[in-house]
KOLDRENSE-777373 format. One record per residue (C-alpha): x, y, z. Coordinates in Angstrom, 2 decimals. Example, Ala and Ser with C-alpha at 12.3 -4.5 7.8 and 13.67 -1.06 7.14 Angstrom:
# residues 2
<<12.30,-4.50,7.80>>
<<13.67,-1.06,7.14>>
# end
This chain:
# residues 93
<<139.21,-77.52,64.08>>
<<137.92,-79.41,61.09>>
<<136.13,-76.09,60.19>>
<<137.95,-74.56,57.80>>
<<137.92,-70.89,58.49>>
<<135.88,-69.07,56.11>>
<<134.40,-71.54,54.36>>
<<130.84,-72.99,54.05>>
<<130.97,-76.95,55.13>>
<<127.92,-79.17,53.95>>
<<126.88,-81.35,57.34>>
<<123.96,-83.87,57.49>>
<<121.94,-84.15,60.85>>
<<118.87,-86.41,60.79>>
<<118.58,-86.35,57.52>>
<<119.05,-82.69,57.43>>
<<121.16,-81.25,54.72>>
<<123.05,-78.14,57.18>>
<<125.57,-75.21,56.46>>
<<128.33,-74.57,59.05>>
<<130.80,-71.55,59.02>>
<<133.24,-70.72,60.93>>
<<134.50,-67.70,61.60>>
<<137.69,-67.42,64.27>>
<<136.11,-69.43,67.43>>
<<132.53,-67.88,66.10>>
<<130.59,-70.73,64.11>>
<<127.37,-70.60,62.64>>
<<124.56,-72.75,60.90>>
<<122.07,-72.53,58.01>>
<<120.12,-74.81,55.85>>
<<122.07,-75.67,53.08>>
<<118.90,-74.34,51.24>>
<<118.42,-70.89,49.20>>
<<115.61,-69.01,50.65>>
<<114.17,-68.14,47.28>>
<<113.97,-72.03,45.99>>
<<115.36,-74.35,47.67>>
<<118.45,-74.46,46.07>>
<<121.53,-76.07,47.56>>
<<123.98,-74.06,48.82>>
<<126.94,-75.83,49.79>>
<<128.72,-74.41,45.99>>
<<128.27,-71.24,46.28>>
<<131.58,-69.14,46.92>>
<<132.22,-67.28,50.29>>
<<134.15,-64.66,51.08>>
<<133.70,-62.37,54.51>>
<<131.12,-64.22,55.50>>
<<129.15,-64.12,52.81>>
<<127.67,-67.09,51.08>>
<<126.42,-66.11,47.42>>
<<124.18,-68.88,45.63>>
<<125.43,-69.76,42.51>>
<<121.86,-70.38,41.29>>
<<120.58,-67.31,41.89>>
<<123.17,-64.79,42.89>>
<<121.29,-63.79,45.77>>
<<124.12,-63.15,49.08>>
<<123.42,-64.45,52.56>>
<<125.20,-63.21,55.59>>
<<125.98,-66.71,57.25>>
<<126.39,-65.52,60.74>>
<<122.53,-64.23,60.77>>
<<120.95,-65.46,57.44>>
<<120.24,-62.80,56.48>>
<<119.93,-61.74,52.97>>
<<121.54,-58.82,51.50>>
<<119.87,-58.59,48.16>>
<<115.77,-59.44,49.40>>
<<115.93,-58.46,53.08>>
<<112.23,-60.35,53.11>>
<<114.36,-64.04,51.75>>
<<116.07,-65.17,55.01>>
<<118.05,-68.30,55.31>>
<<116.83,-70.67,58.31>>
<<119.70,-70.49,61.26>>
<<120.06,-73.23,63.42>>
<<121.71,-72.45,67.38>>
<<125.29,-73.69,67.41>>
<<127.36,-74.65,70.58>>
<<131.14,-75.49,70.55>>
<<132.02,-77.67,73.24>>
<<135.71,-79.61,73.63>>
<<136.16,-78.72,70.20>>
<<133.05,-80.75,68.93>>
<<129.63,-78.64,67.36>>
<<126.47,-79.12,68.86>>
<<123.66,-77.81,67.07>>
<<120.01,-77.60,67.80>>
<<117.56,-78.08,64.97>>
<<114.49,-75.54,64.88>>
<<110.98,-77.11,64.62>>
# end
């Protein structure tokens, strides 16, 4: 609930700087990192789902990473669980 819909939310887990979106019940989690250089992400506008980096204009498709501009450039996603309302997610190694 503290999700806003459609929005990108910066989150910190173990001193990892995360990206969560939520989309109706659906939520979803990137590093808050551009794929091309590290960039942060968390102030770059979204709309539909789509996360553009102000740095570098390229467009990520937060529910998969996935870039729209470089298909090659993809974001790292992170598995999400919503349980009692509260976010779970599992950092990749």
């Amino acid at each position: 609930e503290d999700l806003p819909l459609g929005q990108a939310v910066a989150r910190t887990l173990n001193d990892h700087s995360l990206l969560l979106h939520r989309d109706g019940s659906a939520v979803s989690c990137v590093d808050n990192a551009c794929a091309h250089l590290g960039m942060p992400l968390d102030d770059g506008a979204v709309s539909d789902g789509i996360l553009e980096c102000r740095h570098h204009g390229f467009r990520y498709l937060l529910a998969t990473g996935e870039c729209l501009d470089v298909p090659e450039v993809q974001l790292v996603v992170h598995a999400v669980r919503v349980r009692d309302g509260r976010v779970a997610v599992k950092l990749g190694g």
